[in-house]
N, C-alpha and C positions, 0 to 999 in steps of 0.2 A: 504494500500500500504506500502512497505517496504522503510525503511531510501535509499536502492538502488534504488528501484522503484522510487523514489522522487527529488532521485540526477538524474536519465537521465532524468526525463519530467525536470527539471532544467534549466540542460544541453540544450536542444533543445531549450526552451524558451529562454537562455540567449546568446548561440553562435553565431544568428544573429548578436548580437550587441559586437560583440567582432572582433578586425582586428590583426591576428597576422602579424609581422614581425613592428610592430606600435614603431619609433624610440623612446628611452627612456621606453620602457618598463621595467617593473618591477616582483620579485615574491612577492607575500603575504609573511608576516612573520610568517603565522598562522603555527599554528602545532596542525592537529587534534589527538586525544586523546580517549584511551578506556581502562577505565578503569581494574585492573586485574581480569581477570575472568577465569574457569576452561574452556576446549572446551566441548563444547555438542558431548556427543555421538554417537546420530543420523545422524546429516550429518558426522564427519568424519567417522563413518563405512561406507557410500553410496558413501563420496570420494575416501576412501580408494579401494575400492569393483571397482570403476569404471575408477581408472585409474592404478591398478595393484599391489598396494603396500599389503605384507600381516603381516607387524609386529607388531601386534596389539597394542604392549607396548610402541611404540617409536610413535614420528610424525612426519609425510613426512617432507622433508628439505621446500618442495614446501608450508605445508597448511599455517603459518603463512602470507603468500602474500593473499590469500586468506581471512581470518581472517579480512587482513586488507587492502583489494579491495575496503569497503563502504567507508571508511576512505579515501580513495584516492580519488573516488569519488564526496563526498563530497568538496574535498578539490577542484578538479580540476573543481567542477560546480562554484565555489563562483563566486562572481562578482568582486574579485580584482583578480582571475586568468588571466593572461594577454590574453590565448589562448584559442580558440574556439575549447570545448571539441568535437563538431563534428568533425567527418575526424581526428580525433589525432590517429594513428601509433603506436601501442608500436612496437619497433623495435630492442629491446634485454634488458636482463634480466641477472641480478648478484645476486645470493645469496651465503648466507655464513651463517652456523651454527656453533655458536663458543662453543657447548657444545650439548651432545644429550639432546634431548626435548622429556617429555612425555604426554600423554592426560591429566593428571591432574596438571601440571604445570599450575599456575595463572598467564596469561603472561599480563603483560600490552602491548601496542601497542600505535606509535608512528607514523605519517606520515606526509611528509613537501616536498615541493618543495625547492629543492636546486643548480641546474642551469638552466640557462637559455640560450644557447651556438646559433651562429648561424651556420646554414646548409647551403649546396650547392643545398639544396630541400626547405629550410624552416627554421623552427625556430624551435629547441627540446629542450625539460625540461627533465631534472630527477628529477626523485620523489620519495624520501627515505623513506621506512617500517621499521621502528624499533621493535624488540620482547624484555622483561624486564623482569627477575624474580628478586625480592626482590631488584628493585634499579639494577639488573646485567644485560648489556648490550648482551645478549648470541645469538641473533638472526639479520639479517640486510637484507636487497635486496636494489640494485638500478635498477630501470627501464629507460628506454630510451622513448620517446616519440614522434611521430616529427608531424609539424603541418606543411604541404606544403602551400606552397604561394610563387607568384615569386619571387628572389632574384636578384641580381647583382653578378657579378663574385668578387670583392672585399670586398661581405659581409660574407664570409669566406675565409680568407685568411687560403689557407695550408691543406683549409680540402680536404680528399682523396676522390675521386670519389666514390658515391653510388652503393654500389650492382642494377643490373638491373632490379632484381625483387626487391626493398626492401618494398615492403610490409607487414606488422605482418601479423598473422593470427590470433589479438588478436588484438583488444583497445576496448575503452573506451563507443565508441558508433559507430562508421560507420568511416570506409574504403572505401577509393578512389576505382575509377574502376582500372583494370589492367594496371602495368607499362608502358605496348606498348604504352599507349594512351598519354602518355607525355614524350616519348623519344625524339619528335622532340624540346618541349620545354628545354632540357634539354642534349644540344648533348654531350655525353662525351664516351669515350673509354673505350665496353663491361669489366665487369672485367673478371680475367682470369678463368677458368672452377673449382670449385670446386676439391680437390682431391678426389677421391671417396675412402670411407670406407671398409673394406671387410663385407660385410649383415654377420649379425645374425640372423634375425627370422624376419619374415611380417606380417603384422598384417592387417587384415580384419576391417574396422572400417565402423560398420552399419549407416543406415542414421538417426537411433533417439540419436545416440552420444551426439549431443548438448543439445537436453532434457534433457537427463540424466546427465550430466556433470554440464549443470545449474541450474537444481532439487540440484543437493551437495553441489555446488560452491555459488549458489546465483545469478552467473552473467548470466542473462537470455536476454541475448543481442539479437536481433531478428535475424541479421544475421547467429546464429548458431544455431535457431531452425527449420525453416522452408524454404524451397523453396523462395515461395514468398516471404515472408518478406527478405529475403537475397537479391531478386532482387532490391526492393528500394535502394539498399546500392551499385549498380552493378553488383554484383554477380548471376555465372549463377545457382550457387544452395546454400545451404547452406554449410559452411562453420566450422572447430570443431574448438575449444579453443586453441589457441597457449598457454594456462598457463595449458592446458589438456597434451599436446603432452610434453613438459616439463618433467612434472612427469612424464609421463609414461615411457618419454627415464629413471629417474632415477629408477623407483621401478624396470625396466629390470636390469638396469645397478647393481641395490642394491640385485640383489634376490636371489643372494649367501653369503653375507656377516654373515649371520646369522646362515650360516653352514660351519662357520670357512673359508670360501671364502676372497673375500678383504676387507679391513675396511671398517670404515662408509662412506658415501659420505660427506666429509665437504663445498666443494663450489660448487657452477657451475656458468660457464657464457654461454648463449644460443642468439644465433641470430634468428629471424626470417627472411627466406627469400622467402616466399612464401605460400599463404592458401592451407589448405588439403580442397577438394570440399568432402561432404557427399553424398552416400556412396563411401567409395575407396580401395581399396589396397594399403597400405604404406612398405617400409622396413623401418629397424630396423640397421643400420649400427653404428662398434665402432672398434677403435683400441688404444689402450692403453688409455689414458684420453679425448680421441676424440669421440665425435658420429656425427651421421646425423640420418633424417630421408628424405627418400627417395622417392620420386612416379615414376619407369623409372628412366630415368637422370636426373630429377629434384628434387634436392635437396630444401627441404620446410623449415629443421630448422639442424643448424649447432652450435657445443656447444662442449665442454670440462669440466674437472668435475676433482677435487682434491680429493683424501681418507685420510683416518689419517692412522698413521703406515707406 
């Protein structure tokens, strides 16, 4: 079994006995660690190959999150993680490449828990991936996270009303059933409709997506490979990778840059607001540093995106 494989049966053993929203909680101080190593090959050509990116020499802005997903893992199974890595939400994503990165850069990797904030849903952490060449800070992501449990209205003061779907289409190990089913716990004032993007291209995404994405990725989370196994999790089929749909808004976004097109992508920040169900028809929407991706009028992930130049 893989260090990944070992971290979810972890995870499942240990989330029982974990109560978020538990007053005086704390994070771990740890900061998991990996060593500098070149990338393999192999999976990134299969990452590359299956979520659109084609420039051989450079690396996704996305794959270091990847890279350093066991690490997260790890970190969020331990026994001083305050919150029960079941049901944890990732619910949007920041990265930033402070220098282009290529397949044979030695990157070390860094990853830590470093807030701990409360929600008007629950309690969410962020949890920092660092990328290093030679001691140089060139790489960074923060992730969002959110653990639902009840709260009070005065355990977050100020915070702004949740998107109505706000569900990832991505964590850790299992996602809650569909938002409808806790609106009554949670009455608050739909937010306003998304502005919709002008489509660029739709993309057909078959139903062994998640196979294949978790074959590259590593993260062979059940809900994104099969049917059934998505049902345990409530889901009526399976579901693709919100850290899949990411990339792929960037290698569309990137896939002129290389032919004198716009510069490199230096950051993105990505929300998820909704799972893509396997298989589906998705658009592809963007205007100026803004995208979505779309099913109908239902916008699934909403996001913006900086270049150099």
């Amino acid at each position: 079994m893989t260090g990944l494989g070992l971290s979810l049966v972890r995870g499942a053993v240990t989330s029982p006995f974990k109560h978020a929203g538990r007053p005086g909680a704390t994070l771990p101080a740890t900061r998991e660690t990996l060593p500098a190593a070149r990338v393999a090959p192999g999976p990134l050509a299969a990452y590359n190959e299956i979520c659109g990116f084609t420039g051989p020499d450079t690396l996704p802005l996305t794959y270091p999150h990847v890279l350093g997903f066991p690490l997260a893992m790890r970190l969020m199974t331990g026994r001083d993680f305050p919150l029960p890595v079941l049901g944890l939400v990732h619910t949007w994503i920041e990265i930033t490449g402070h220098r282009e990165l290529h397949p044979a850069d030695a990157l070390e990797l860094t990853v830590y828990a470093d807030e701990l904030t409360p929600h008007r849903r629950g309690t969410e952490v962020t949890v920092v991936t660092e990328a290093r060449l030679a001691g140089e800070l060139v790489w960074e992501s923060r992730s969002g996270y959110l653990s639902r449990h009840a709260t009070r209205p005065q355990d977050a003061p100020g915070s702004p009303p949740p998107p109505a779907e706000e569900h990832a289409q991505d964590h850790p190990v299992s996602t809650p059933p569909p938002a409808e089913e806790h609106a009554q716990d949670h009455p608050v004032s739909p937010p306003p409709p998304a502005e919709e993007l002008p489509a660029v291209t739709e993309w057909r995404l078959p139903a062994d997506l998640g196979r294949r994405y978790g074959a590259a990725s590593g993260d062979r989370n059940p809900i994104h490979l099969h049917p059934v196994t998505a049902r345990l999790f409530g889901f009526p089929r399976h579901i693709a990778h919100g850290m899949w749909t990411v990339a792929r808004c960037l290698a569309e976004a990137g896939s002129g840059a290389e032919a004198g097109g716009p510069g490199r992508i230096r950051s993105v920040r990505a929300d998820f607001k909704a799972p893509v169900l396997l298989p589906s028809t998705v658009t592809y929407a963007a205007e100026g540093a803004a995208f979505q991706v779309r099913g109908g009028s239902r916008v699934h992930l909403a996001g913006s995106m900086t270049r150099e130049g």
